[in-house]
N, C-alpha and C positions, 0 to 999 in steps of 0.2 A: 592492448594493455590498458589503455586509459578507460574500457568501458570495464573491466575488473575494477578499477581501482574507484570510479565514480559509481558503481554498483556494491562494491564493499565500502562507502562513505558513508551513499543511501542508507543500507541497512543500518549504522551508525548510529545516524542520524535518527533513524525511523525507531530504535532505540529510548536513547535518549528524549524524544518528542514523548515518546508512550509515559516515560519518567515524570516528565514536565507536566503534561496536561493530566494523570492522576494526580497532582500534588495541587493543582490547580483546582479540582474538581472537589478535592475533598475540603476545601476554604469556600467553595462556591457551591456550583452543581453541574453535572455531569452537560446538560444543555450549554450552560454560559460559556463551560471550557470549548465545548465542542464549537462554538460560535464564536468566542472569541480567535480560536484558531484558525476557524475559515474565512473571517473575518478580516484579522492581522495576512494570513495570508495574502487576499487578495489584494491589499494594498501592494504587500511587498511585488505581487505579481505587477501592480498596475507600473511601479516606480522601474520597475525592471525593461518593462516594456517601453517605458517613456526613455530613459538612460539609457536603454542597450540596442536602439535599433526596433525601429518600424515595422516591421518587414511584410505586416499584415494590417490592415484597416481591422476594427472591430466590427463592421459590417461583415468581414470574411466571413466571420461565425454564421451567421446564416445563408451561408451556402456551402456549409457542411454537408458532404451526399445524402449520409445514413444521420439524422439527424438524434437517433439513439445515442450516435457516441459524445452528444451534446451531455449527457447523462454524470459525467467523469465527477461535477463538482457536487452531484447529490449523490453517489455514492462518495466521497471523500468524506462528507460527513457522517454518513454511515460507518466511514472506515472509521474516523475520529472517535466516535462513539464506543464502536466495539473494541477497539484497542483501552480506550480509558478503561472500560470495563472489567474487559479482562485481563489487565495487569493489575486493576483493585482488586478481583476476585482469585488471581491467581499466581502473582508477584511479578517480576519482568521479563526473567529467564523462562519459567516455564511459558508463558502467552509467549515470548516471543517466538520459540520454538515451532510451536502451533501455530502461528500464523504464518510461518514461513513454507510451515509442511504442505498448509491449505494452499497458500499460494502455488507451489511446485504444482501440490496436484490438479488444479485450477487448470493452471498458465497449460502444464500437460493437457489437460482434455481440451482446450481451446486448439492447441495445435496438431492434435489429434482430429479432431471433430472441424477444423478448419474455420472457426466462427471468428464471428466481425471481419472478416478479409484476411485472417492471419494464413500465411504459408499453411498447408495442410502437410503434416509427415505423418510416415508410416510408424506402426505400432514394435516398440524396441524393448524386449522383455529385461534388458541392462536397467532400462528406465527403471520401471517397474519394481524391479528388485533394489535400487537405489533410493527407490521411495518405499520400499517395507524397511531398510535398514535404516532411515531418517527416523521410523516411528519408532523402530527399535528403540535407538539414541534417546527419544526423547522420553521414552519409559525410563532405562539407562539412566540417564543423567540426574531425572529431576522429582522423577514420580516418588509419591509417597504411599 
């Protein structure tokens, strides 16, 4: 129950942030937002870590196996960017929709195709069909 309800916050939130950093972007530019964000972030992250418990040295970080998955805070700012973008270019509702789908189908072929160490599962035509009615919806809803 609790990973529904902190994965329906996330989304929320992830919302909302797309709101903020276009509003930001358009008084600035689409870089500074995006920097500012990762920026403000990592403080919040640094103070979290200082307040809530140690539980790792910052040396850990480099004894990450697959040192690829080091990658997480430059693609974040890719995500930063493309989310600004396409909620400027396309309003909130519809970008959020598409990013959600891309994600699905994403997160899908990774645990399909079993990449970065994710559990591998078999291929489930329900999936499949649940991700053609997603795109459905989002012609549905929002397309003009």
């Amino acid at each position: 129950m609790w990973g529904i309800i902190i994965a329906l916050i996330s989304g929320a939130l992830m919302s909302i942030q797309g709101v903020f950093n276009t509003g930001v972007t358009k008084e600035t530019s689409i870089w500074m937002a995006a920097g500012f964000v990762q920026f403000s972030a990592l403080l919040v992250c640094i103070l979290a870590w200082f307040f809530c418990g140690k539980e790792s040295s910052i040396s850990a970080l480099w004894q990450v196996d697959h040192k690829y998955m080091l990658l997480g805070g430059v693609i974040g700012a890719f995500i930063t960017f493309t989310v600004i973008e396409s909620m400027n270019r396309l309003g909130p509702a519809r970008s959020v929709m598409l990013i959600v789908i891309s994600q699905l189908l994403v997160a899908y072929i990774i645990e399909l195709m079993g990449l970065f160490g994710v559990d591998k599962v078999e291929f489930q035509w329900r999936k499949l069909v649940g991700m053609v009615i997603a795109i459905i919806g989002v012609i549905i809803f929002k397309w003009e």
